[in-house]
N, C-alpha and C positions, 0 to 999 in steps of 0.2 A: 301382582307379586311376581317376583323371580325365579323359577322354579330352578331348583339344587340341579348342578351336573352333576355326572355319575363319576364316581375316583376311580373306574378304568381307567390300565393305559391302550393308546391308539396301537396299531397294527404297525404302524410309520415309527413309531416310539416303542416298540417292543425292537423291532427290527436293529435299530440305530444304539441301541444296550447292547445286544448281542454283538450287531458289530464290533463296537468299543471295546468290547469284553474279550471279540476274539484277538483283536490287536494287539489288546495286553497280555495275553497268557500267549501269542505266536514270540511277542517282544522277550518276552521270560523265559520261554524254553528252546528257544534256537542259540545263545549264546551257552544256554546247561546241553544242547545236544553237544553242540563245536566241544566243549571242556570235555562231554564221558566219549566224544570221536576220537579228541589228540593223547588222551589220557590210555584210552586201550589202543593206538598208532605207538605211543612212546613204550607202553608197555610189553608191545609186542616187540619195536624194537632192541630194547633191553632184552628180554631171551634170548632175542636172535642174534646181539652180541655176545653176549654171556657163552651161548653154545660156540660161536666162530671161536672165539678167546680158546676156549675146552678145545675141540679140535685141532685148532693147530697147536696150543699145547701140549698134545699129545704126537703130532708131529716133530717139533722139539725135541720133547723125552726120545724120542724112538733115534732120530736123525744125530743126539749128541752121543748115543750107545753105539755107535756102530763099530762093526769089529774087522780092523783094517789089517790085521794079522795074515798073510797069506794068503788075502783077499785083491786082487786087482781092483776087479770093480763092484763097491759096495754099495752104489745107488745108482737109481737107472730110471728114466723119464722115457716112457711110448706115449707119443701120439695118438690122440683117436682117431687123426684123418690116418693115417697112417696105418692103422689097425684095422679100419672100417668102421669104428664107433662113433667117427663124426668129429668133429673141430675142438671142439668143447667136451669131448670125454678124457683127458688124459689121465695118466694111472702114473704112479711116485714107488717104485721098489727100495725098501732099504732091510740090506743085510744086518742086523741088532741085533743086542743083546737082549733089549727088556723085557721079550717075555720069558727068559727065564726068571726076572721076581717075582713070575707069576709061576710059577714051577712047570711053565712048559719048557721045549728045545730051544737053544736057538734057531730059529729061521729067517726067513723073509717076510717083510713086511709091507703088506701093499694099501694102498689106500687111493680110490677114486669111485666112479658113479660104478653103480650094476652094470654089466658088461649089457647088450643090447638082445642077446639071446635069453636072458634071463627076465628080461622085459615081462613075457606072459603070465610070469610065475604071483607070489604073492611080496616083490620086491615095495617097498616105500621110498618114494623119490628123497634123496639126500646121499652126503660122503660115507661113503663107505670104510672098516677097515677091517683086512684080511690076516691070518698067518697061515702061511703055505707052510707044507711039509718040508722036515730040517733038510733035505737032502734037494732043493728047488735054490737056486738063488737067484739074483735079481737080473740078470743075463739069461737067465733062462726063463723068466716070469710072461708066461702069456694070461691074455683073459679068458681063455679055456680053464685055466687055474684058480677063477675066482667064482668057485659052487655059491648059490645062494644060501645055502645052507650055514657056511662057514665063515660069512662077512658079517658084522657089526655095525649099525645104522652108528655113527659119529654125532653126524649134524644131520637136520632133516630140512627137507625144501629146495635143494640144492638140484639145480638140473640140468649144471653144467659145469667142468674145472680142468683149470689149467695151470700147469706146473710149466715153471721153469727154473732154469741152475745156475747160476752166475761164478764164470768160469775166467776168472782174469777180467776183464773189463763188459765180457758180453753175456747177456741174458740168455741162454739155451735154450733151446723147447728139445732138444734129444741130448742126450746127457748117458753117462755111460762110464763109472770111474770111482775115484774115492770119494771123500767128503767135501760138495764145494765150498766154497766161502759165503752163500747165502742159497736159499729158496725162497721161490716166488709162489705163491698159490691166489691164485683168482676163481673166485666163486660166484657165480648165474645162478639166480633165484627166478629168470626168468623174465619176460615183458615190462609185466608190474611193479616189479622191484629194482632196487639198486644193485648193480655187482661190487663187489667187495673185490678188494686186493690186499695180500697182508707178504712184507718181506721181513722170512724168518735169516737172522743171521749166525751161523754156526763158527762153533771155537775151531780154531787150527792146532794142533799138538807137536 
């Protein structure tokens, strides 16, 4: 007589399951990684336009209020190499109106990175925006002017920007006068990321 094999499976054949098994569930979850990778990539870039939008919106608002009244020059672009803050630090002075809708003075209005001495403090990398005191204008705006105390984080991430004016046909990086015919702002996030450029165009009156 034949004596019965035993309904174990072999070692060879346990093996070659698990194999198969890991194939299918590596085959199943690496196209759901790729989906929840591009998914939080897109989603992060969405905020991160959302906020650029917000920002230089508010650039906008600030640069269309400017009060040209007995004012030579109501916007004014420094250099960072120029200042000492480096290539990619520039700073945007504009003389405005809008915060008084906010029931302060009018003043100056600045907006760029933490100045570089401010660096050790508890600064978060991104655009910055300032209101100096009414009696400061934009010709006289240095970044000794810009207390961390007193600036407003805009956009965040941002670790480097550069302003320009478009003056007749030419793009300015030093600028010094009334309202040009557009701005330029270019924003560095960095190695990792893309830099952004956005040209804002202002009304003539």
């Amino acid at each position: 007589m034949k004596r019965r094999g035993r309904g174990a499976f072999t070692m060879v054949e346990i093996m070659l399951v698990v194999a198969i098994a890991g194939i299918i569930l590596a085959a199943g979850l690496v196209p759901l990684m790729y989906t929840a990778r591009l998914m939080a990539e897109t989603r992060a870039a969405f905020t991160r336009d959302n906020g650029e939008r917000a920002a230089v919106a508010r650039m906008v608002t600030d640069a269309r209020e400017l009060i040209s009244i007995n004012e030579s020059s109501v916007v004014k672009l420094l250099r960072g190499d120029e200042l000492g803050e480096g290539g990619d630090r520039d700073y945007l002075a504009l003389w405005t109106l809008t915060p008084s809708y906010s029931m302060a003075p009018l003043c100056t209005v600045v907006f760029g990175l933490p100045p570089k001495s401010a660096l050790a403090g508890d600064y978060e990398d991104g655009l910055y925006r300032w209101l100096l005191s009414d009696d400061k204008r934009p010709v006289d705006m240095t970044p000794d002017d810009l207390s961390p105390e007193s600036g407003r984080l805009i956009l965040r991430g941002v670790k480097g920007v550069r302003f320009l004016a478009l003056s007749g046909t030419e793009w300015l990086d030093v600028y010094a006068g009334g309202m040009p015919q557009a701005l330029r702002v270019g924003l560095d996030y960095g190695e990792d990321k893309e830099s952004r450029v956005y040209d804002v165009w202002l009304p003539k009156f």
